[in-house]
Backbone bond lengths (Angstrom), bond angles and torsions (degrees), N, CA, C in turn:
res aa  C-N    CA-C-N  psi(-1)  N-CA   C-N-CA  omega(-1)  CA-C   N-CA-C  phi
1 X - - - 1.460 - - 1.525 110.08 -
2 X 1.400 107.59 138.24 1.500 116.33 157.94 1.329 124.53 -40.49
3 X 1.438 134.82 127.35 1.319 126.67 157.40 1.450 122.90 -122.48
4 X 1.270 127.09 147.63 1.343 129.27 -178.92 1.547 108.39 -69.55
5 X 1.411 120.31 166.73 1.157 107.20 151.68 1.778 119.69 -116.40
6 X 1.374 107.30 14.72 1.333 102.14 172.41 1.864 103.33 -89.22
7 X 1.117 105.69 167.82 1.941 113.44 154.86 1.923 109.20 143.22
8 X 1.290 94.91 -179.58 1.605 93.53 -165.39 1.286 91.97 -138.58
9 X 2.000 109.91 150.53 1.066 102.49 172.89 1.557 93.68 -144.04
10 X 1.495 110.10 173.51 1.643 94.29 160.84 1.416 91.42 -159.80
11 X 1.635 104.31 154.73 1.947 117.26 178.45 1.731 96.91 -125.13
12 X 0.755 117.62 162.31 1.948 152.01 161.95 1.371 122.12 -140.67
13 X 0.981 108.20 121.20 1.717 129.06 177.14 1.862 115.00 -125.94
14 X 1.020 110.86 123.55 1.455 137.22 173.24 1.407 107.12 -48.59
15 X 1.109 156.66 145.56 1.908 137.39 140.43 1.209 95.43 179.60
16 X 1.624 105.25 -179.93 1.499 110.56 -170.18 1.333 120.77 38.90
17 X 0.954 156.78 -81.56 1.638 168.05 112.30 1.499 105.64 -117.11
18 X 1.302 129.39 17.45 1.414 131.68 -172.01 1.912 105.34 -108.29
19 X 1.221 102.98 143.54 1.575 110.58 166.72 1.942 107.54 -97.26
20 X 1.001 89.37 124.79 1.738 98.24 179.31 1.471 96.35 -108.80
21 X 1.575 114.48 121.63 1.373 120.69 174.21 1.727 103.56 -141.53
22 X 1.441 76.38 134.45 2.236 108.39 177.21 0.902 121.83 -82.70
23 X 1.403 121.76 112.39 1.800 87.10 158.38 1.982 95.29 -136.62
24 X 1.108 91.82 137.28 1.854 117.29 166.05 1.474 135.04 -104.50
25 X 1.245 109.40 127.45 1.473 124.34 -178.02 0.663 133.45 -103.16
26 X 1.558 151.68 78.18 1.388 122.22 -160.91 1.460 107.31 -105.46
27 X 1.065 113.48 166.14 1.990 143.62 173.27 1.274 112.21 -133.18
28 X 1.408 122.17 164.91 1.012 140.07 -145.86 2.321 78.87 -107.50
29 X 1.577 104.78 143.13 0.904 143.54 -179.00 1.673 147.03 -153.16
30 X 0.944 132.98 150.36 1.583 118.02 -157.15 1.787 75.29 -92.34
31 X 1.600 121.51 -68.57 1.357 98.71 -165.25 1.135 110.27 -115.82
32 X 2.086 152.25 -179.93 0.831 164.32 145.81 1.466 116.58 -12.08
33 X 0.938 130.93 79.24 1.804 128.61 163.21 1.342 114.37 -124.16
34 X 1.141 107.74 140.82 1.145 123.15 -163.34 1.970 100.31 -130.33
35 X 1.438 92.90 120.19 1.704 90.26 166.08 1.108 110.51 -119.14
36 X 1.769 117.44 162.31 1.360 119.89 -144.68 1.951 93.04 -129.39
37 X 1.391 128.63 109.56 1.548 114.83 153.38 1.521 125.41 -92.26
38 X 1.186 138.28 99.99 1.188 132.54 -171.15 1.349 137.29 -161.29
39 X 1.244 138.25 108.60 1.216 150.74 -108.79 1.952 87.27 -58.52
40 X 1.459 96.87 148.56 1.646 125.25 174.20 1.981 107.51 -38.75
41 X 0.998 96.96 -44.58 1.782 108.87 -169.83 1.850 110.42 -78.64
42 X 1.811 105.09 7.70 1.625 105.08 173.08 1.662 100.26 -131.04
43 X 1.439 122.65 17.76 1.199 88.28 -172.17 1.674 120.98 -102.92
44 X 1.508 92.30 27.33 1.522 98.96 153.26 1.324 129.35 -70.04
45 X 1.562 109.54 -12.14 1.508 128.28 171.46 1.100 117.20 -89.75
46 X 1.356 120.31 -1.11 1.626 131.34 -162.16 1.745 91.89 -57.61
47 X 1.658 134.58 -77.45 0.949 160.35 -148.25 1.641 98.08 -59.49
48 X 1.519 112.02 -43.70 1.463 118.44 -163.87 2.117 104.11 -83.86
49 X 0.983 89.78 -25.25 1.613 108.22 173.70 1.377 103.88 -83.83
50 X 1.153 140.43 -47.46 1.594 124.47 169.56 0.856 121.17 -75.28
51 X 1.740 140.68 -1.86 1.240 135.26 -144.92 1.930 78.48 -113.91
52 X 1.466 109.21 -36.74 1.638 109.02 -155.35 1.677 93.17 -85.62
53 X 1.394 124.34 -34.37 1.296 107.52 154.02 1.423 145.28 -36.75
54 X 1.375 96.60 -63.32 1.832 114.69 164.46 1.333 105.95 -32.62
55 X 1.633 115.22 -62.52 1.281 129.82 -159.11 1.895 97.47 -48.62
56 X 1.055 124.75 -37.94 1.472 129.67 -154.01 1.972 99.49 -107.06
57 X 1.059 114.27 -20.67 1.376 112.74 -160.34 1.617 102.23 -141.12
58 X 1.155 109.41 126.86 1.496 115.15 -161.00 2.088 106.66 -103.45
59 X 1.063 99.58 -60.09 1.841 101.37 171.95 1.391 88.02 -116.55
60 X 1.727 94.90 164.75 1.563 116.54 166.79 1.406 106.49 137.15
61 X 1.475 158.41 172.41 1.193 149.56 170.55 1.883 84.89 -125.37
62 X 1.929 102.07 113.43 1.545 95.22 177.52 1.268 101.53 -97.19
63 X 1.010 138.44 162.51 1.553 155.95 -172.29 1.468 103.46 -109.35
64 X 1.294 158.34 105.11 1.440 148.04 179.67 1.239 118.27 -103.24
65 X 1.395 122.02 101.82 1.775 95.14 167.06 1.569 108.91 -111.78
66 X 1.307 102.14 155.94 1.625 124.12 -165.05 1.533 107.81 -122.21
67 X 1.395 106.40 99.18 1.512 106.66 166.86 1.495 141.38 -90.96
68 X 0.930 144.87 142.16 1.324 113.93 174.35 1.918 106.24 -131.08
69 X 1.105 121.21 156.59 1.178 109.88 -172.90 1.843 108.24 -151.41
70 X 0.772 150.04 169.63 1.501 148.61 164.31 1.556 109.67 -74.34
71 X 1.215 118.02 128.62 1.446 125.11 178.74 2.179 116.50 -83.01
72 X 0.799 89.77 -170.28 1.446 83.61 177.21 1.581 113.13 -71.06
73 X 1.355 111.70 -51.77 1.213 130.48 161.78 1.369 144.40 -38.33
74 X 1.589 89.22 -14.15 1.914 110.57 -162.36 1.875 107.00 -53.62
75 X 1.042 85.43 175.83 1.566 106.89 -172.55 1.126 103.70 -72.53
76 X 1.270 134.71 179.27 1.581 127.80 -152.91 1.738 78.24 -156.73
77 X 1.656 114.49 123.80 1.271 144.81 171.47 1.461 103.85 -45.45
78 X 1.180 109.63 150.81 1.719 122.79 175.43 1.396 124.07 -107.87
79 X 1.123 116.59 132.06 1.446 129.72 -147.02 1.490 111.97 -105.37
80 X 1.711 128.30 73.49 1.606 121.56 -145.92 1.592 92.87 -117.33
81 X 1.531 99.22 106.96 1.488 110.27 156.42 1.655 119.66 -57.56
82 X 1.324 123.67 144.09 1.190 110.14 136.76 1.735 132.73 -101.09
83 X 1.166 118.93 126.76 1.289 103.97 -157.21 1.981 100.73 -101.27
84 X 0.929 115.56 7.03 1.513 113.04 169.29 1.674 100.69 -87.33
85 X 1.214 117.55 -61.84 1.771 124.38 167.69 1.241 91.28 -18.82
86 X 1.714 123.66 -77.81 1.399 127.35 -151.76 1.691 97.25 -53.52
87 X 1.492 118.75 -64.43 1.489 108.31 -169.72 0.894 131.98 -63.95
88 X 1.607 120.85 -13.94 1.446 129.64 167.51 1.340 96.40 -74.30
89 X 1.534 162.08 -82.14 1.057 154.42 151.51 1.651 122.34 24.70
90 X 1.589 92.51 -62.96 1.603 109.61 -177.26 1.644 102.84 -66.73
91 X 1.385 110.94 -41.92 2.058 107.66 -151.38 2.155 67.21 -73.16
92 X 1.170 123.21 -57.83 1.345 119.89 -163.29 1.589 121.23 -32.98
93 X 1.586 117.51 -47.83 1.135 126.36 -160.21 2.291 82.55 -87.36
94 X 1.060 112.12 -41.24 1.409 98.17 -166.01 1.384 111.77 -58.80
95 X 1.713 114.34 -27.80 1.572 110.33 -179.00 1.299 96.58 -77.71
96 X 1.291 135.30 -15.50 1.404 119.21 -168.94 1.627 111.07 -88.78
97 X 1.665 106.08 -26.94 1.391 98.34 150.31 1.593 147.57 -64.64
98 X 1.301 94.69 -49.50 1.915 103.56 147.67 1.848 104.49 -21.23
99 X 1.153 94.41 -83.67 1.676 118.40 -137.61 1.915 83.99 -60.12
100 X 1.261 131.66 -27.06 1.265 122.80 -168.17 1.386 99.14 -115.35
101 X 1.261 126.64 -9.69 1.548 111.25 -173.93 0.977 133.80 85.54
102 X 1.492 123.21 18.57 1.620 132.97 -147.53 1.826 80.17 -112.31
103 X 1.736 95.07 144.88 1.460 109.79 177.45 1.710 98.88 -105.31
104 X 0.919 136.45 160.71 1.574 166.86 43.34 1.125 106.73 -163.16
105 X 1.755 104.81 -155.05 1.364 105.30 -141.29 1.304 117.76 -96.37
106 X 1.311 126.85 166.23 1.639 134.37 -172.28 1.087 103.54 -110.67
107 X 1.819 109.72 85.51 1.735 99.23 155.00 0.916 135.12 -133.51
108 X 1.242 135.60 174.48 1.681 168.15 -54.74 2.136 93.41 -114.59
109 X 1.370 99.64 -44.57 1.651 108.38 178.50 1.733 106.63 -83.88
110 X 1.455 115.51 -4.92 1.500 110.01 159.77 1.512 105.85 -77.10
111 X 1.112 118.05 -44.02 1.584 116.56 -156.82 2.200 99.61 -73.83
112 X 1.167 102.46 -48.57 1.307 103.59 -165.36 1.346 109.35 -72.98
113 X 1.354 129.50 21.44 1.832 123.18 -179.21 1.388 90.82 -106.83
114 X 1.631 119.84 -20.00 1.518 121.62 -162.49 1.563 93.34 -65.08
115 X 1.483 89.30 174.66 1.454 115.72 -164.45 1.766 108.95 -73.49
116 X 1.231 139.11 96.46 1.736 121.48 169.21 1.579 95.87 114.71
117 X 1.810 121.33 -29.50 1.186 99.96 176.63 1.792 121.80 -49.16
118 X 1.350 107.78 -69.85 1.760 106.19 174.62 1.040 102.25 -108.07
119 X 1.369 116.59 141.91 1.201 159.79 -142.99 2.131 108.78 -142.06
120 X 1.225 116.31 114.36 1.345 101.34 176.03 1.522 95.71 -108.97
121 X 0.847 123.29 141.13 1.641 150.24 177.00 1.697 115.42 -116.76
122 X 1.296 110.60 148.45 1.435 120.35 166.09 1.278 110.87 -70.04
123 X 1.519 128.43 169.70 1.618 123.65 -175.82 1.946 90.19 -89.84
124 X 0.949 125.70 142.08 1.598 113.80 150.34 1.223 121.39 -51.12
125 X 1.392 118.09 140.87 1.557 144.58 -167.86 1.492 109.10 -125.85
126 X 1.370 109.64 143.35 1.391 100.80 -164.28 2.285 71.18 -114.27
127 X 1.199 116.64 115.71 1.446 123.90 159.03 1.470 144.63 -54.98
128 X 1.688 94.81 -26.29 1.692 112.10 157.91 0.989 114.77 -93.56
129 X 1.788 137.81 34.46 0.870 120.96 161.49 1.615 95.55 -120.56
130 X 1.319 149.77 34.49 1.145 162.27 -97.23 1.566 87.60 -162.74
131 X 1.510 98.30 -81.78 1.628 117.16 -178.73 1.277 127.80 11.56
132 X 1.823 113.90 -74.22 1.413 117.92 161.11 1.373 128.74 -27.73
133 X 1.426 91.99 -66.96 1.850 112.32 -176.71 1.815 91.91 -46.23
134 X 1.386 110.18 -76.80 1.493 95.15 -167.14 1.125 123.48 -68.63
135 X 1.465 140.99 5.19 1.496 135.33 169.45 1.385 103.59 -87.33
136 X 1.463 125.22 -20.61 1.371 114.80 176.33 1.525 123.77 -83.99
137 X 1.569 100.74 -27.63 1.476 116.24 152.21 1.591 113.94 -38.35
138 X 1.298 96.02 -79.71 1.897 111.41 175.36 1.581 102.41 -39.34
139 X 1.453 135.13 -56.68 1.438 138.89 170.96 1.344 97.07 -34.10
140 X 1.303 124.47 -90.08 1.286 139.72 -169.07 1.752 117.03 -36.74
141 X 1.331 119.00 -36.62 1.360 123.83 166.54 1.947 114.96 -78.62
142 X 1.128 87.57 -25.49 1.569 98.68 168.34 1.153 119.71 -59.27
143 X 1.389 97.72 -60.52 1.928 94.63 175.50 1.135 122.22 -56.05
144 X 1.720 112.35 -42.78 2.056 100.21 171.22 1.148 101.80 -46.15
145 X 1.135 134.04 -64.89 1.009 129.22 -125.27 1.697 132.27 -92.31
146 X 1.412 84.57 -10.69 1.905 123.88 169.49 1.662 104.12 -76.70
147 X 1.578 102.06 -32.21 1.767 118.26 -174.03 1.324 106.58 -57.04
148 X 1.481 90.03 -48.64 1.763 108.88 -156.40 1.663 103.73 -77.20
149 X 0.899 123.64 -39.51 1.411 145.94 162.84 1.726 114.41 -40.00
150 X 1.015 109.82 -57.06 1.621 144.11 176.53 1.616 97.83 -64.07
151 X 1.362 121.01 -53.58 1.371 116.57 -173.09 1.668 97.65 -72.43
152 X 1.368 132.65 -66.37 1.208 113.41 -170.92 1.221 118.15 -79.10
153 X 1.500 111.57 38.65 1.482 92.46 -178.87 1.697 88.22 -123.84
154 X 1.735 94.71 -2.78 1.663 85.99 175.60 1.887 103.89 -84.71
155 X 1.005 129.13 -10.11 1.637 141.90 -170.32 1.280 97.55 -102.05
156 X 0.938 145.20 -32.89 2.016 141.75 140.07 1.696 113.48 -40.10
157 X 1.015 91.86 -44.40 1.626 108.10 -176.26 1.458 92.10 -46.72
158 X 1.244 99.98 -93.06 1.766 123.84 -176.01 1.691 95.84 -35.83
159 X 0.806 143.57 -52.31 1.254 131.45 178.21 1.049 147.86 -59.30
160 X 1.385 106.85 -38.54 1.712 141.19 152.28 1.457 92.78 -69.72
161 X 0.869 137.25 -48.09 2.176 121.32 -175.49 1.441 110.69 -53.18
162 X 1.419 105.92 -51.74 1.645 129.44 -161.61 1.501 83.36 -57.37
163 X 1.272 109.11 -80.12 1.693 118.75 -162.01 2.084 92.64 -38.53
164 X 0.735 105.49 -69.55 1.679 129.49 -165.04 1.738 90.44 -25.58
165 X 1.493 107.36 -66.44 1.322 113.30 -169.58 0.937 109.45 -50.45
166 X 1.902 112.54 -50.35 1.552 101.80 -172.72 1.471 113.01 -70.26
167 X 1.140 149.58 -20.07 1.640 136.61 167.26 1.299 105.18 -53.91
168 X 1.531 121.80 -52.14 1.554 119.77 -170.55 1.337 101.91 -56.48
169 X 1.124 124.31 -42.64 1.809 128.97 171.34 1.452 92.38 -28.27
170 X 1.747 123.75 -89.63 1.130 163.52 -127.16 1.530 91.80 -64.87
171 X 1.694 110.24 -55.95 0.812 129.71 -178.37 1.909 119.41 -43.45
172 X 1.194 111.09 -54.61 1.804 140.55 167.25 1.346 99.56 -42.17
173 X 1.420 114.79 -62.40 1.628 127.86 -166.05 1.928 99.94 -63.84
174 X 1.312 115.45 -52.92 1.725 104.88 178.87 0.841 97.90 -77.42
175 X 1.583 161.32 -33.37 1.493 131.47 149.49 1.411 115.31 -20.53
176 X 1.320 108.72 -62.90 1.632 108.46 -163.62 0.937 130.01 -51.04
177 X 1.950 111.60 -41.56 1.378 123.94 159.13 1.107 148.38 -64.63
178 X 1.631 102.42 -29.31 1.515 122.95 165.17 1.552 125.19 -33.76
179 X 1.332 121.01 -43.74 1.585 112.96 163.60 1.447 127.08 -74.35
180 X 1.252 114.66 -12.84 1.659 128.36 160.29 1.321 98.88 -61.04
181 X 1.194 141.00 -93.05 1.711 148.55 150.75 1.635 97.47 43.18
182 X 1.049 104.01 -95.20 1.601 113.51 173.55 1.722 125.79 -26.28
183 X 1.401 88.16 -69.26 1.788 126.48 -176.91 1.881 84.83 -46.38
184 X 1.425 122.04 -70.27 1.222 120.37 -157.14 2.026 104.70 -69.17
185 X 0.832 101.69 -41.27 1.817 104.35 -179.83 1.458 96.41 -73.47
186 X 1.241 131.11 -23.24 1.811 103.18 169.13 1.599 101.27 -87.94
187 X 1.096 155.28 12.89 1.112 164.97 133.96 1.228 124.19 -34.40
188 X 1.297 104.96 -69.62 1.636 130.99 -167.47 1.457 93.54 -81.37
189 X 1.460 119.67 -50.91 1.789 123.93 175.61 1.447 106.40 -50.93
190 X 1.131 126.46 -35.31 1.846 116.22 177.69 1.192 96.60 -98.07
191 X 1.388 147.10 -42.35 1.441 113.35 179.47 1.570 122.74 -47.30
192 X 1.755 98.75 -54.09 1.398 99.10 176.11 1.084 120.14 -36.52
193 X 1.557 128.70 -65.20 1.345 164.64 -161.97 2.137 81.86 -45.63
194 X 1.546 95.03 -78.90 1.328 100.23 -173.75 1.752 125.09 -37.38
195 X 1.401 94.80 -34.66 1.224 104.58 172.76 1.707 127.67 -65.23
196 X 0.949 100.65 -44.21 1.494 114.28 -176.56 1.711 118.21 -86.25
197 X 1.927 112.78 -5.70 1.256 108.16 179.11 1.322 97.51 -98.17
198 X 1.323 99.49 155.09 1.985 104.95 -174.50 1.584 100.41 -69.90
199 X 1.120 132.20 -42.67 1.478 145.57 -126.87 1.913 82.24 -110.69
200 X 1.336 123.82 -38.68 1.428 121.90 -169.14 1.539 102.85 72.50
201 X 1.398 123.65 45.59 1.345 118.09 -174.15 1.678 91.16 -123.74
202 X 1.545 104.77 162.20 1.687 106.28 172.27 0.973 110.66 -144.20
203 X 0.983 132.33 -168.84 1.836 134.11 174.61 1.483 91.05 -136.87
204 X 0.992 96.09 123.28 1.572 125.32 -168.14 1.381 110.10 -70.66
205 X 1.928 113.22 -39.28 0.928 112.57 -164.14 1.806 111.66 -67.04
206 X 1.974 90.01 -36.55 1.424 101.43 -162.78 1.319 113.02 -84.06
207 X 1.248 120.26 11.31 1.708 139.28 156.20 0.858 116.43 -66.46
208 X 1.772 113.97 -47.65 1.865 121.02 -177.45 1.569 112.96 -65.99
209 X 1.550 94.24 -30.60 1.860 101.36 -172.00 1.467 88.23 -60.84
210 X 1.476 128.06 -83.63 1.208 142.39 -155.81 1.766 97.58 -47.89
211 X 1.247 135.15 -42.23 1.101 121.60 161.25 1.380 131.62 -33.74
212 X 1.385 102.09 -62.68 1.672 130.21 -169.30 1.972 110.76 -74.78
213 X 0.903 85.69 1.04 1.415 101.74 179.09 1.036 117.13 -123.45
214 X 1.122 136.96 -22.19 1.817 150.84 165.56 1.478 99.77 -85.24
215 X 1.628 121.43 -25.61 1.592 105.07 178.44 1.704 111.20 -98.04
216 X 1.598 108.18 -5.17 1.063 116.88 -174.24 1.903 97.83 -86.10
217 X 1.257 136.07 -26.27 1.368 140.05 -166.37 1.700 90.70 -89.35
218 X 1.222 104.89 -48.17 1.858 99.75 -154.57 1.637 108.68 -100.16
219 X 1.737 92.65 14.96 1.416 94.67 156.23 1.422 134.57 -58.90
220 X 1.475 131.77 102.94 2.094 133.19 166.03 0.526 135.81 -95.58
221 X 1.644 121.29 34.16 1.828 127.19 -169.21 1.611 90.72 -92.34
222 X 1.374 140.48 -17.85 1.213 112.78 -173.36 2.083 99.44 -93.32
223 X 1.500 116.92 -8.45 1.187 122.80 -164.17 1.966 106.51 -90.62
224 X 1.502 85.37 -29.33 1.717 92.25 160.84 1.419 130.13 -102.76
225 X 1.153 108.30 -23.46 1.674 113.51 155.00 1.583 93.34 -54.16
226 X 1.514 149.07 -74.41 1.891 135.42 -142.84 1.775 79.58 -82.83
227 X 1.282 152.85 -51.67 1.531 130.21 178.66 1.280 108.36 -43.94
228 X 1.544 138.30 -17.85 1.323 110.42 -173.99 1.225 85.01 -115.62
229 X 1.259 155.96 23.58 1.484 159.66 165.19 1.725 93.64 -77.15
230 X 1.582 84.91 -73.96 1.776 91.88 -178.28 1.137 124.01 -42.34
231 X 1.279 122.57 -47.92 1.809 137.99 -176.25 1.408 81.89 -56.59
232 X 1.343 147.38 -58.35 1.344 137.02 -150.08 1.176 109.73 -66.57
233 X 1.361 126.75 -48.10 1.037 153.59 -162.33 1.794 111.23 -68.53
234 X 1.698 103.20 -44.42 1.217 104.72 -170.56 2.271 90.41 -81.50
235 X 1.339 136.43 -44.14 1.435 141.02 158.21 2.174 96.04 -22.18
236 X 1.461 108.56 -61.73 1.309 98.77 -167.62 1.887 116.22 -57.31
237 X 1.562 103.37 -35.07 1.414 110.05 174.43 1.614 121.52 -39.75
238 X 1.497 107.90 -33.92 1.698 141.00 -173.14 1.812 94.33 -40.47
239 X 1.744 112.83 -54.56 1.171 128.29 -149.04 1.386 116.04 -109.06
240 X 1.050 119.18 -0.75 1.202 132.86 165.58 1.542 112.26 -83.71
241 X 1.976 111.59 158.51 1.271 128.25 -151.06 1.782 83.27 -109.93
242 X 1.787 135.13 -41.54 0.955 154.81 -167.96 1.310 110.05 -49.36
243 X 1.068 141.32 149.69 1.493 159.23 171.73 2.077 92.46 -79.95
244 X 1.926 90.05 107.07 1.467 88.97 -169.98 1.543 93.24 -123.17
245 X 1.398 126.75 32.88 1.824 125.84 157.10 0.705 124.57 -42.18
246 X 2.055 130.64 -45.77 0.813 133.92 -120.19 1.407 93.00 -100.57
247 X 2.111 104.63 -68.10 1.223 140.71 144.79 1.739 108.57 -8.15
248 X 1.012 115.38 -62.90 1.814 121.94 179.33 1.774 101.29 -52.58
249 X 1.451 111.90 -64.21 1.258 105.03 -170.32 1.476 118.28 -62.98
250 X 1.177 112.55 -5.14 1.682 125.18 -172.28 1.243 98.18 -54.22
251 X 1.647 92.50 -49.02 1.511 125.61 -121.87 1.706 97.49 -87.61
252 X 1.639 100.32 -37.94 1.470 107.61 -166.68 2.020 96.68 -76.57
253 X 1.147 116.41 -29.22 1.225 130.75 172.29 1.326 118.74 -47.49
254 X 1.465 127.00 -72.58 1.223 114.88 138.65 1.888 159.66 -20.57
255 X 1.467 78.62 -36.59 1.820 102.71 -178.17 1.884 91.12 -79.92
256 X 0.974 103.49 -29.37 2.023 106.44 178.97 1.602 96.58 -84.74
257 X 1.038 124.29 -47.56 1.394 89.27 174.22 1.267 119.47 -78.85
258 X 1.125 136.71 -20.20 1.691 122.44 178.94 1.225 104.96 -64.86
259 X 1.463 126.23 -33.86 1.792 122.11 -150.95 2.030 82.80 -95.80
260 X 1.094 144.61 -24.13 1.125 135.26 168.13 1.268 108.81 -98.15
261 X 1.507 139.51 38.90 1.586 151.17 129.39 2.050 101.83 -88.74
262 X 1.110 89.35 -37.05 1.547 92.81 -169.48 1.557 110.74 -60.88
263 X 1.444 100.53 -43.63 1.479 119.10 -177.95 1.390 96.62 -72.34
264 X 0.790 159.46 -21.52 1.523 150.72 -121.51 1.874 90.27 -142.21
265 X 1.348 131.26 -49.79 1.081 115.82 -174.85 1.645 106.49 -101.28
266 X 1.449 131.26 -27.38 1.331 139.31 -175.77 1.840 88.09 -44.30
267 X 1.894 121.16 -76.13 1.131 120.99 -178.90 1.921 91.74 93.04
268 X 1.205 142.29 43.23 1.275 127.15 -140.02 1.408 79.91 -162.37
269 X 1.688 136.55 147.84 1.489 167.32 129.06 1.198 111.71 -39.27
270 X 1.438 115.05 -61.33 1.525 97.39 169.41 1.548 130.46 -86.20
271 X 1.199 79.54 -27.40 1.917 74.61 179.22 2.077 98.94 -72.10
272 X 0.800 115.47 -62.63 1.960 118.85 155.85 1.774 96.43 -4.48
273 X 1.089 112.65 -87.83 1.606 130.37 -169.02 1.589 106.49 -54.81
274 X 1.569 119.29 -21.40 1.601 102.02 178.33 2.382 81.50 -111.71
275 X 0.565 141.32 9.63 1.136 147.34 151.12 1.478 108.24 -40.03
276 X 1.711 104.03 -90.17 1.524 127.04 154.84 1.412 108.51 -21.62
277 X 0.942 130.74 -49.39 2.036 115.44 -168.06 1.258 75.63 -89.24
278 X 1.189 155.46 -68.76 1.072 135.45 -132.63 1.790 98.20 -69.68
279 X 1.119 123.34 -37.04 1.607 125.97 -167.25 1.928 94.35 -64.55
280 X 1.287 92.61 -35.51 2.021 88.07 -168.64 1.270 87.75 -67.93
281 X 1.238 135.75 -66.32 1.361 132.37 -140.99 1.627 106.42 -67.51
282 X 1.493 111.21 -24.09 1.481 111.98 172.37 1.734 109.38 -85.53
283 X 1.272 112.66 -13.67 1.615 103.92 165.20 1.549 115.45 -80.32
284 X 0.936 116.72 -15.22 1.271 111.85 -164.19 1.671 107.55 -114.14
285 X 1.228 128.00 7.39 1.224 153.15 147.17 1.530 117.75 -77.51
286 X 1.730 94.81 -43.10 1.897 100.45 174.00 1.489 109.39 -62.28
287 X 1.284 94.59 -49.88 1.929 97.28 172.10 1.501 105.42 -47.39
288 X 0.945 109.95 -111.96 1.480 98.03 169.89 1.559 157.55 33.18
289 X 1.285 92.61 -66.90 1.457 126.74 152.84 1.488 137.73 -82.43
290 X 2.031 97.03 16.80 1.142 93.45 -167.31 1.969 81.14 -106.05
291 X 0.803 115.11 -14.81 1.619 123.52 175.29 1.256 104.08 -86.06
292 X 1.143 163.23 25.37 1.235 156.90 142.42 1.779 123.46 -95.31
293 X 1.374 99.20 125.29 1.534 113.83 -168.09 1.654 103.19 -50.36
């Protein structure tokens, strides 16, 4: 099957007390890159997160962002006194009562507003144990986003067929004419001929040469035999699981040069004029094919 390389996906996963949320972008690209936004404290995962992308997605430039946030559930911050601060504090404020004379007492809600006594802290987190949670995240945005991919690459499909058929049409029709080709240039070669001899006489024989030699140059049965090779070829892409962008554009590359050999030795109006549709219908397939993985 066809796949696009544009589409969006996004996953969220629950764990630790943290919410891990995805989201993916893709665009159209010659090869696989993947950029990464995601908070400073994962990008030891940076490498392991592009590598599991790649693994799933072959062209496209994906865009990743990586959130992380506290869940309802989250871990509950740690609450670290220092209790030497506090007593140095206390012997401090008591000499300062001494030394000035000030009466009462020093307690417990004086000391703890001071500066360094409590301290709230995060709990420690061990970050490689994270991993799962966010590769299943990344999984989970994967699948949209392989979906979305999958859908327009089934509406490429149909589009690239339509066009496809109609060249093979196009294709049938300069067959058909191709033995006229000949027939009509030994025609026009003895009228001329006739025209220009005083006597209106010819040599019959040396008509056939010039024939047989003009049908031997502007012969295209081997140039429309590889167009319907190719057309086949680009139908087989249809059924395949493989990233076939690349392969297609080869393919459409080729199909332009045979149909401009055809033009080039046919020498012919009509075959010229189904030439032309055939050149649009392969541009507009090239477009096309420039969005496919």
């Amino acid at each position: 099957m066809l796949k696009s390389m544009t589409g969006y996906g996004r996953g969220e996963v629950n764990a630790f007390g943290k919410r891990f949320s995805v989201e993916l972008k893709a665009v159209n690209h010659r090869f696989c890159e993947v950029v990464l936004r995601m908070p400073r404290s994962l990008m030891s995962m940076e490498e392991q997160i592009k590598r599991f992308i790649q693994s799933q997605v072959a062209r496209g430039r994906i865009d990743c962002f990586l959130g992380i946030e506290k869940s309802a559930e989250g871990t509950t911050a740690l609450v670290k006194v220092d209790k030497d601060l506090a007593a140095a504090y206390y012997k401090a404020m008591k000499e300062l009562q001494e030394e000035l004379g000030v009466e009462g007492e020093i307690k417990l809600k004086h000391l703890t507003v001071l500066p360094g006594v409590m301290v709230l802290e995060e709990a420690p987190e061990n970050i490689e144990e994270w991993w799962p949670a966010i590769r299943e995240a990344v999984e989970i945005a994967l699948e949209d986003l392989i979906k979305m991919r999958v859908t327009e690459g089934e509406q490429l499909a149909k589009d690239i067929g339509k066009r496809v058929g109609q060249i093979a049409g196009y294709n049938v029709r300069i067959r058909e004419r191709a033995p006229y080709v000949a027939e009509d240039y030994r025609t026009r070669l003895e009228t001329r001929l006739n025209d220009f001899l005083n006597d209106g006489g010819l040599d019959p024989e040396r008509l056939a040469a010039e024939a047989a030699l003009f049908a031997e140059r502007s012969n295209i049965t081997e140039e429309t035999v590889r167009l319907d090779s190719h057309l086949s070829q680009v139908y087989a892409c249809f059924d395949t699981n493989e990233a076939v962008g690349r392969k297609l554009d080869f393919l459409i590359q080729e199909m332009n040069r045979e149909i401009n050999t055809i033009a080039s030795k046919a020498n012919d109006l009509e075959i010229n004029r189904l030439v032309i549709e055939v050149k649009s219908e392969l541009e507009k397939i090239r477009e096309q094919v420039q969005n496919i993985e």
